[in-house]
Steps between C-alpha positions, in 0.01 A plus 500: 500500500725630742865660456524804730785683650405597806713758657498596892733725647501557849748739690659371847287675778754700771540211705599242194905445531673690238674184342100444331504800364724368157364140539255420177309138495377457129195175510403265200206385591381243206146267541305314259149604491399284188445147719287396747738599730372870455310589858770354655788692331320827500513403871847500534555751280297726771673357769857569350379844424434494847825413646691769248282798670621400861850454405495846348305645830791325724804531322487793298631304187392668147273250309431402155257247423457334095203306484494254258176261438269378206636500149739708571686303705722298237824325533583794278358821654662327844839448362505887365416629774775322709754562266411901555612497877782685522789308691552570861154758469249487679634360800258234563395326237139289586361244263144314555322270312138376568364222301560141334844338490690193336775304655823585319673213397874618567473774847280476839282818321224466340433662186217787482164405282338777340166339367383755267804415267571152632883540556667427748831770659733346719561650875881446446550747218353747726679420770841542282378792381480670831815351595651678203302842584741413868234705730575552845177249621383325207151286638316261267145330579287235297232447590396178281515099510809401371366127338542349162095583412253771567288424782112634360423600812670510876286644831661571760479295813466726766400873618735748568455886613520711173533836663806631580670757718893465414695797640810503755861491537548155336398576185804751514703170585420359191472734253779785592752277715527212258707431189489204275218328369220302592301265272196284575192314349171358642604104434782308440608286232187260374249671730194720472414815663127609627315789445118584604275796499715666799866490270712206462651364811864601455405865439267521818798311723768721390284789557389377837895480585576808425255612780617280756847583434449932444545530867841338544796715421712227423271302229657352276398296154569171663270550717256648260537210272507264803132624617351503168593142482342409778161662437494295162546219698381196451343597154805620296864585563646797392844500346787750524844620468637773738839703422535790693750676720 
């Protein structure tokens, strides 16, 4: 199906700050299209695609985005490619997953399910291996339940806007005045998380954060994370870990 390296480079207009100019983002963005999950994670796939095209537009930062989906995706071909970062380059390192997900039995991540090989890729080896690449903002979503069984089919309990118009000096809060790293998944421990024709829940509330939050120069993640939370609210709740500095 589909493994693409999609490449977008996007020089700082005259009025971008000149700090940008060096700044590179590089995005994994991994779904599985093989369940019937599939409208919805296309949807959030589109959506994510979304949100990478206005970050670029406000901040200036250069892009990369590998797509990985279908039977390509493998806890193989997703290992490789990890291992192939370069430490310390780019300097943001972005990792999102779309999909179905098991409880993990020993950390509060769940592991990735990639249907069309029925295997299973836990979120904490990725999130030690970005640790180990030591990026200046390392930022890791999943986007998938995070029980002991695979739910056959979840709808999502309520509307939400699915356009999007994310651009201001907050995003530059997040992205170019932040170091550390930032982890979070749709559900915690033991608990599912919805998706629907629109995109799955989590993805449309983190999206629909970002836009309430591009205006304010002083955003932050906590109070990224905080609002997405509350938009999931009172179907699902969100889980996260925020280092940063």
């Amino acid at each position: 199906m589909i493994y693409v390296l999609l490449l977008f480079l996007f020089l700082p207009s005259a009025a971008m700050p000149d700090q940008t100019e060096q700044i590179t983002l590089h995005a994994i963005v991994a779904f599985d299209n093989h369940s019937e999950l599939k409208s919805s994670v296309q949807k959030d796939v589109s959506l994510m695609s979304s949100l990478l095209r206005e970050l670029q537009k406000a901040t200036g930062i250069r892009t990369t985005i590998q797509t990985m989906s279908g039977k390509k995706l493998s806890t193989t071909s997703l290992r490789a490619h990890l291992q192939s970062l370069t430490k310390e380059q780019p300097d943001i390192l972005l990792f999102y997953y779309s999909g179905h997900g098991l409880q993990s039995q020993s950390t509060p991540w769940p592991s990735l399910y990639f249907s069309p090989h029925k295997e299973s890729y836990p979120a904490e080896k990725i999130c030690s291996l970005f640790e180990e690449r030591d990026p200046r903002l390392a930022i890791l979503l999943f986007d998938c339940c995070n029980t002991t069984y695979l739910p056959s089919s979840l709808l999502q309990p309520k509307q939400a806007s699915t356009t999007f118009s994310i651009a201001g000096p907050g995003l530059c809060s997040l992205f170019l005045k932040t170091r550390g790293t930032i982890v979070a998944t749709g559900a915690q421990p033991g608990s599912p998380s919805y998706a629907g024709q629109q995109g799955s829940l989590f993805t449309l509330a983190l999206l629909e954060a970002f836009q309430r939050l591009a205006p304010d120069t002083a955003a932050s993640w906590d109070q990224l994370l905080e609002q997405t939370a509350l938009f999931c609210t009172p179907y699902q709740r969100p889980f996260s870990l925020i280092r940063v500095s």
